[in-house]
PAZAPA-4460 file (N, C-alpha, C; in steps of 0.05 Angstrom, whole numbers, plus 32768, in hexadecimal, padded with zeros to 4 digits):
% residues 175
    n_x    n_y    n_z   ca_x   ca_y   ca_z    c_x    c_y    c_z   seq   type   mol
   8011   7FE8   8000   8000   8000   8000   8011   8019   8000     1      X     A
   8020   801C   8012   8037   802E   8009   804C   8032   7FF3     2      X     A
   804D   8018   7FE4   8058   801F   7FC9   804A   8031   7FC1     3      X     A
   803B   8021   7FBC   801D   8030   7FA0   8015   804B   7FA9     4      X     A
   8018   8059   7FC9   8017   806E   7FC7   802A   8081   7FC7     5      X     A
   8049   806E   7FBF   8058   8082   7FBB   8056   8082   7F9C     6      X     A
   804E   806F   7F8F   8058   806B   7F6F   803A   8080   7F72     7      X     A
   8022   807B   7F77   8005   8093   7F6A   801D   80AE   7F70     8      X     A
   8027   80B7   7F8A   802B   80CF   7F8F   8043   80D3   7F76     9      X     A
   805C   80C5   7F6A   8068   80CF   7F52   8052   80D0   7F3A    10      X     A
   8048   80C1   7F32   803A   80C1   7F1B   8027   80E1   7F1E    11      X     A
   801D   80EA   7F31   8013   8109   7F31   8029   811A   7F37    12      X     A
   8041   8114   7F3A   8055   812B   7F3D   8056   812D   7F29    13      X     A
   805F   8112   7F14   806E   8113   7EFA   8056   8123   7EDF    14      X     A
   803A   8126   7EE9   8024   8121   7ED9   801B   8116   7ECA    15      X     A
   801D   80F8   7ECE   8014   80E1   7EC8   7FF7   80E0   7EC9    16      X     A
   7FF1   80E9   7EDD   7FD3   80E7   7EED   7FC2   8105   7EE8    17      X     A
   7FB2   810D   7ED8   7FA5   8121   7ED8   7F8D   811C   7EEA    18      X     A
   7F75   8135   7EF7   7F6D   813D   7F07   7F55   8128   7F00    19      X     A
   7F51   8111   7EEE   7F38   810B   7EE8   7F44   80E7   7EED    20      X     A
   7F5B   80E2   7EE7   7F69   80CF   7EE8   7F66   80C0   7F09    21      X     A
   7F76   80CC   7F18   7F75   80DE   7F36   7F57   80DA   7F37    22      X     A
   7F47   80E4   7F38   7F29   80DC   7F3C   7F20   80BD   7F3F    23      X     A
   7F28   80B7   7F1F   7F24   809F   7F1C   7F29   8081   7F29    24      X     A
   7F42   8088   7F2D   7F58   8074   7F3A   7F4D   8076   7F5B    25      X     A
   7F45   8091   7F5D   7F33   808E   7F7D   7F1B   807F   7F84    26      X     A
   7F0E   8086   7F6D   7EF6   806F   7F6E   7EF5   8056   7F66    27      X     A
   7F05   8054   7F5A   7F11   8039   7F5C   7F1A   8020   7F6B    28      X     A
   7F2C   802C   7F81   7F35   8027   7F8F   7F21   8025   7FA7    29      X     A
   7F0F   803C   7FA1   7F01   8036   7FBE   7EE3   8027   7FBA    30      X     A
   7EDD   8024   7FAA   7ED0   8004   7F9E   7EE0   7FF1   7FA2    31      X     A
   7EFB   7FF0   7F97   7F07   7FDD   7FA0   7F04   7FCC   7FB9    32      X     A
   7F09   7FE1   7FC8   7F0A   7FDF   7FE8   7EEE   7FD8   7FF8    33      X     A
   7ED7   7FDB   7FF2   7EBF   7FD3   7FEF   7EBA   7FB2   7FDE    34      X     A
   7EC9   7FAC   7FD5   7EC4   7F96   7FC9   7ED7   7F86   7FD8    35      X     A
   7EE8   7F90   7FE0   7EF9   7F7F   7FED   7EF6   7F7D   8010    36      X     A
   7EEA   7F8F   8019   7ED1   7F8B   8034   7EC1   7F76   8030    37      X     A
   7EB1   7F75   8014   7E99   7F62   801C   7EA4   7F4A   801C    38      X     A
   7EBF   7F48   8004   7ECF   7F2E   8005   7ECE   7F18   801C    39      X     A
   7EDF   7F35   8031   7EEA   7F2D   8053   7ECF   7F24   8064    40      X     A
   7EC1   7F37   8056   7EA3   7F2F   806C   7E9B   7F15   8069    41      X     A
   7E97   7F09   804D   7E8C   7EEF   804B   7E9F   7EE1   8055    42      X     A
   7EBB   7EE2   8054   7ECC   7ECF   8062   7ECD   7ED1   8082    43      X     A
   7EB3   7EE2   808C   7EBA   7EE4   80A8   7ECD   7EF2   80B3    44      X     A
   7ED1   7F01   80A9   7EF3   7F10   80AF   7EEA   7F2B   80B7    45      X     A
   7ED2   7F2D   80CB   7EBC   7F47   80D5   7ECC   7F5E   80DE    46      X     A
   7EE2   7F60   80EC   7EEA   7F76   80F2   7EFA   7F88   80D4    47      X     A
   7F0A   7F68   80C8   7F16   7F81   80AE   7F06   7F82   809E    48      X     A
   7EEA   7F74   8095   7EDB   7F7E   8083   7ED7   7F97   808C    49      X     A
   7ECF   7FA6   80A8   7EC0   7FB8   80AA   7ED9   7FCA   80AA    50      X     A
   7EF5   7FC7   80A9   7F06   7FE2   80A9   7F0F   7FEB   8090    51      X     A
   7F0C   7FD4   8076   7F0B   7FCB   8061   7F02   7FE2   8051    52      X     A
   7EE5   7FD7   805F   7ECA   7FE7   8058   7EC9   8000   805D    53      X     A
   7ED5   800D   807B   7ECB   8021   807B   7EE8   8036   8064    54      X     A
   7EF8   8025   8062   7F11   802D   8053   7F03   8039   8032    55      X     A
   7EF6   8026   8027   7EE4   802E   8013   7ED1   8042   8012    56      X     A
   7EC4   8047   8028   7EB3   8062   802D   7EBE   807E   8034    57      X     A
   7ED1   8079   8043   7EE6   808E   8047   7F01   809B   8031    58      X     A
   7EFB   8089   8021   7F0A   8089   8004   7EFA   809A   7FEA    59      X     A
   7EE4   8089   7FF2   7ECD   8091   7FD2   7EC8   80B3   7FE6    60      X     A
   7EC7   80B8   7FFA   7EBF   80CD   800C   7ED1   80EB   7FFE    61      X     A
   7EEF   80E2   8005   7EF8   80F1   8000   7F08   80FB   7FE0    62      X     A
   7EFC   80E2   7FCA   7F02   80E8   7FB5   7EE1   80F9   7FA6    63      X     A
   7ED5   80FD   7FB3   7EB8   8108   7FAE   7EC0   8129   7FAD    64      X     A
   7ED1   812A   7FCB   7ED4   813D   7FD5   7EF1   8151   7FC0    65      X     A
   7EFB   8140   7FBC   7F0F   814A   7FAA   7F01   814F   7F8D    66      X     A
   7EFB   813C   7F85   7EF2   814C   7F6E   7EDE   8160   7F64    67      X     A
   7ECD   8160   7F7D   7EBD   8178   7F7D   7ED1   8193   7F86    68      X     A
   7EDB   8191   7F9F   7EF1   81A2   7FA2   7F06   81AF   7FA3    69      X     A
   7F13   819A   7F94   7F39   819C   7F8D   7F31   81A6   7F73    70      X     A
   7F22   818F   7F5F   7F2E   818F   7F47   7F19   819B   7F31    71      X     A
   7F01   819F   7F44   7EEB   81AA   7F34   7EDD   8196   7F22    72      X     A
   7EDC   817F   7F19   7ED1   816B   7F14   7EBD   8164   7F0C    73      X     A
   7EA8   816F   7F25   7E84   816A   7F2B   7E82   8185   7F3A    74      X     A
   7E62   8181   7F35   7E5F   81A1   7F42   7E59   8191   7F5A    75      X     A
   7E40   81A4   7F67   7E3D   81A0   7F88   7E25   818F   7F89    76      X     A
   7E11   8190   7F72   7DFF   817D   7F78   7E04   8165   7F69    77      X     A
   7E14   8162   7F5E   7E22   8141   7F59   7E2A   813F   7F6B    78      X     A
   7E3E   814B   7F79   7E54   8141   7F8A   7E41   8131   7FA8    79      X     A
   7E29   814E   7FAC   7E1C   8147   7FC0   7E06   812A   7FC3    80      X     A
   7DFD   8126   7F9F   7DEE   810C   7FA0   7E08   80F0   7FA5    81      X     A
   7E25   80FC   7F9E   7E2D   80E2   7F91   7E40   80DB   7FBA    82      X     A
   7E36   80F3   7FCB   7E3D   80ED   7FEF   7E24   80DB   7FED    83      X     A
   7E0C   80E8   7FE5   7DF3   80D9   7FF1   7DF8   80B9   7FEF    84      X     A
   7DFC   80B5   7FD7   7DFF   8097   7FC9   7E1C   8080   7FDD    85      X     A
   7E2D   809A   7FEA   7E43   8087   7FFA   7E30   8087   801B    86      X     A
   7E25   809B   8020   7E17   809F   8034   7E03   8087   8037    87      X     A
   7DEF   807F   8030   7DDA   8065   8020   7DED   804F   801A    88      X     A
   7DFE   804E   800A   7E13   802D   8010   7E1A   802D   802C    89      X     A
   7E2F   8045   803D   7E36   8039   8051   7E22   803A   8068    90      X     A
   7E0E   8041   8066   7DF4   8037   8073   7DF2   8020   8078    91      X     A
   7DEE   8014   8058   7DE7   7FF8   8050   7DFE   7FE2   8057    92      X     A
   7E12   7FE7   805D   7E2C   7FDF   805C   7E30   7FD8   8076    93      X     A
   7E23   7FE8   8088   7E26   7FED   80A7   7E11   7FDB   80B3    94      X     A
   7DF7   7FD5   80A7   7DE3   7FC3   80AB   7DEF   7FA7   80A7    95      X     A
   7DF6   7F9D   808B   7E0B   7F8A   8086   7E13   7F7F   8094    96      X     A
   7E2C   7F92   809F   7E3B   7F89   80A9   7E42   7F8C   80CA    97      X     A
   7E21   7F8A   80D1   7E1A   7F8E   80F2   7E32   7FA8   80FC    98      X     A
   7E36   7FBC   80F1   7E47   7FD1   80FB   7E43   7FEB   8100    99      X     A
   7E43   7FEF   8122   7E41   800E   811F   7E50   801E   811C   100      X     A
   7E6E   8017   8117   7E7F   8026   8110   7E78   802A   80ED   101      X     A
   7E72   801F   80E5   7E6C   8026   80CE   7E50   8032   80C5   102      X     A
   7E40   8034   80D3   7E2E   8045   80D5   7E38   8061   80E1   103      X     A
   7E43   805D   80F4   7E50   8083   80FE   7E5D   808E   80E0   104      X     A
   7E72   8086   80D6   7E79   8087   80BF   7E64   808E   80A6   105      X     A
   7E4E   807F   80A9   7E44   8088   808C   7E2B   80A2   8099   106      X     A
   7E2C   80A6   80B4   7E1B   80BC   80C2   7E32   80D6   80B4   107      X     A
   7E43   80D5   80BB   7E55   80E4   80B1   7E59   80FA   80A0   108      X     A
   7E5F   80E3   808A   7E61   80E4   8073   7E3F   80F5   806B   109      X     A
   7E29   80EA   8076   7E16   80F8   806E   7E14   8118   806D   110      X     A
   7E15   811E   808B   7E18   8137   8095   7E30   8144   808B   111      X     A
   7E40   8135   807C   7E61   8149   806F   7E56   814F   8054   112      X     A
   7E3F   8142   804E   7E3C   8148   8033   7E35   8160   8024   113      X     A
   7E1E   8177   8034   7E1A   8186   8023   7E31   81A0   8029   114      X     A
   7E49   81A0   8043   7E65   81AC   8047   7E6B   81A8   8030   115      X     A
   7E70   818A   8027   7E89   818B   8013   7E7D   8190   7FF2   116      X     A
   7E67   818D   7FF7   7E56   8193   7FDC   7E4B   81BC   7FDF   117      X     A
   7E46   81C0   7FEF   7E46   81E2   7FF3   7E1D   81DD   7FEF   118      X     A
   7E1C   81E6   8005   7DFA   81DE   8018   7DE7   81FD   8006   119      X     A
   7DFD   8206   7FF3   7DE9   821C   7FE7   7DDD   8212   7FD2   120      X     A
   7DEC   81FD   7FC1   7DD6   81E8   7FB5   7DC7   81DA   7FBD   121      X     A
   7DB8   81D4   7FD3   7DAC   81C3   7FDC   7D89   81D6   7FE0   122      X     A
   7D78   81CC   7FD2   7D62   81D8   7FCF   7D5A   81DE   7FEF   123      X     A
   7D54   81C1   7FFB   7D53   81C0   801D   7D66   81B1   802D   124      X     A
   7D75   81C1   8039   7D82   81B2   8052   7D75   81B3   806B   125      X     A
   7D65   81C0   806C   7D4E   81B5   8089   7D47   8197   8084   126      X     A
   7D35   8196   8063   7D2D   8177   8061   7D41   815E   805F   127      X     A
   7D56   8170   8057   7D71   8152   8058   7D73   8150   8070   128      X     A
   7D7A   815F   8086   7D78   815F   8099   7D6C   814C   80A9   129      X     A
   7D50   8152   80A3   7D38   813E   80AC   7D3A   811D   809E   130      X     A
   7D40   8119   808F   7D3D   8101   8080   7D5C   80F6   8089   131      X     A
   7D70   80FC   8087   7D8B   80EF   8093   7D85   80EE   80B5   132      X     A
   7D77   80FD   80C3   7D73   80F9   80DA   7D64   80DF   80E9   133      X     A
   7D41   80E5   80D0   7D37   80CB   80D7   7D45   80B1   80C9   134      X     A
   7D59   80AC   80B7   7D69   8094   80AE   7D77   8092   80C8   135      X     A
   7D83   80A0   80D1   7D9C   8099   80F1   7D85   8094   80FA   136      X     A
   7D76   8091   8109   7D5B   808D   8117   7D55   8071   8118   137      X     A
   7D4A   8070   8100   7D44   8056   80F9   7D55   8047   80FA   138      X     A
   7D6F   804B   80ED   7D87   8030   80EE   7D8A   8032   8113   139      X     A
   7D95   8044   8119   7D92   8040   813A   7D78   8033   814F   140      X     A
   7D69   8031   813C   7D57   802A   8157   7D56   8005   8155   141      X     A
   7D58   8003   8131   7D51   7FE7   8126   7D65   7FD9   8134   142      X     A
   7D81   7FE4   813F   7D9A   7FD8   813D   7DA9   7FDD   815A   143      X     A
   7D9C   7FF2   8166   7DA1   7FF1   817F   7DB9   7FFC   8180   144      X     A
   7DC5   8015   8172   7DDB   8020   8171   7DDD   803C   8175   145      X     A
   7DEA   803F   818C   7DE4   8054   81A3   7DF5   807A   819D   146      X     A
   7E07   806B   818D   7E20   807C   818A   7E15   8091   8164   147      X     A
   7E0B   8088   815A   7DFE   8096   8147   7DE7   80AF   814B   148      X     A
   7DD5   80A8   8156   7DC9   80BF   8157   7DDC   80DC   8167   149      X     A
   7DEC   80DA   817C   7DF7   80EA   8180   7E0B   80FA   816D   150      X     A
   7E18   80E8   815B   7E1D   80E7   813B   7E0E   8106   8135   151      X     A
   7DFB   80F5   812D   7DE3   8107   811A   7DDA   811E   8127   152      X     A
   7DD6   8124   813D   7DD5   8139   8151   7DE7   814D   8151   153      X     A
   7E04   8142   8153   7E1B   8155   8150   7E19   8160   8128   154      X     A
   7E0F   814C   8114   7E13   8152   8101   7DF1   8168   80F9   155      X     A
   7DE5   815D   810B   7DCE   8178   8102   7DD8   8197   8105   156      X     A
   7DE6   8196   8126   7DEA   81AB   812C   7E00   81BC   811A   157      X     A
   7E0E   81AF   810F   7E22   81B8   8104   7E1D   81C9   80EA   158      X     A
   7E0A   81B9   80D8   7DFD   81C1   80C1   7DE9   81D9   80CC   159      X     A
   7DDC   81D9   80DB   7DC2   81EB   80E3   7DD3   8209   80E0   160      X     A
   7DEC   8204   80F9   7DFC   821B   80F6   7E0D   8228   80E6   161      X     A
   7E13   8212   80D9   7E1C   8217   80B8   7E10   822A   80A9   162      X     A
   7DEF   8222   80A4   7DEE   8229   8094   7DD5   823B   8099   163      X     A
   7DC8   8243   80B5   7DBC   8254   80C4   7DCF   826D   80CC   164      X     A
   7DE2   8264   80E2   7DF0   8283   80E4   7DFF   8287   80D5   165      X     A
   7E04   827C   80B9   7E1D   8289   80A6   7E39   8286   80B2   166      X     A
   7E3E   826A   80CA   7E5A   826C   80CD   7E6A   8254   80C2   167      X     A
   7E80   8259   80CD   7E8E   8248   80C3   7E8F   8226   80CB   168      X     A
   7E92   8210   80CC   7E8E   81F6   80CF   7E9E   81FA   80E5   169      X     A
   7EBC   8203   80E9   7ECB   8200   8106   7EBB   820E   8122   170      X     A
   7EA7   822D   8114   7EA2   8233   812D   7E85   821F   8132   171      X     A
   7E72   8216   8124   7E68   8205   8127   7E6A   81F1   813F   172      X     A
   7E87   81DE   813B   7E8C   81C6   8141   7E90   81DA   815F   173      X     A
   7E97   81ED   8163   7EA7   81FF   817A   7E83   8208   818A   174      X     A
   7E73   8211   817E   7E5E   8211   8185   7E52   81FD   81A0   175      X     A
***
């Protein structure tokens, strides 16, 4: 793993890798990594499927994030449907694979989404709001997982103040 990220990091020094390439090779990889979770899962191998796994969500996460915001790529409401779509797998992923660490994770990822997608495209963030809230709800109550809704609580507040008092996400979290 550290070869390959020293050979990816020459191949973008040298510009081998343009900004769409780089994209690609991210999603790639982080499917990869998702396929190679469920691999571990069916073999019983529950703890590295789920770090596997969450390795894949935290991957596809931040190549979303880059190419909406490094490299310009996708605008904000691609970028923001294509969080929803990792948000809804690692949901599903977290049910799976009996995990609430992987549910905190795809709570996450929900509430980072309209940040890294920019919440002024978003027709309603009250109703996203409401609808990612009752999903933590529901998976929490079906599953008995205690540490999520507090999740979702910290990530309401964060967004409310976001994007109610016009501040910044740090004074938010400082809030």
């Amino acid at each position: 793993v550290v070869g390959a990220g020293f050979g990816y990091k020459l191949a973008v020094d040298r510009g081998l890798l343009d900004p769409l390439a780089r994209v690609a090779l991210g999603i790639a990889a982080g499917v990869a990594l998702l396929i190679v979770g469920e691999w571990t899962r069916r073999r019983a191998w529950d703890r590295y499927a789920q770090a596997v796994t969450a390795g894949g969500i935290g991957l596809l996460t931040l190549v979303v994030w880059a190419a909406h915001n490094v490299y310009g790529l996708i605008d904000g409401p691609q970028a923001f449907l294509m969080l929803g779509a990792i948000t809804a797998t690692g949901a599903f992923l977290a049910i799976v694979n009996d995990s609430e660490a992987l549910a905190v994770l795809a709570t996450v990822v929900g509430f980072i989404g309209p940040i890294v997608a920019g919440h002024e495209s978003m027709p309603s963030l009250a109703g996203y709001i409401f609808i990612l809230d009752a999903g933590v709800l529901i998976l929490a109550t079906t599953r008995r997982w205690r540490t999520i809704p507090w999740v979702a609580a910290a990530g309401s507040w964060v967004l409310f103040a976001v994007v109610v008092d016009h501040i910044t996400v740090a004074s938010a979290i400082a809030y």
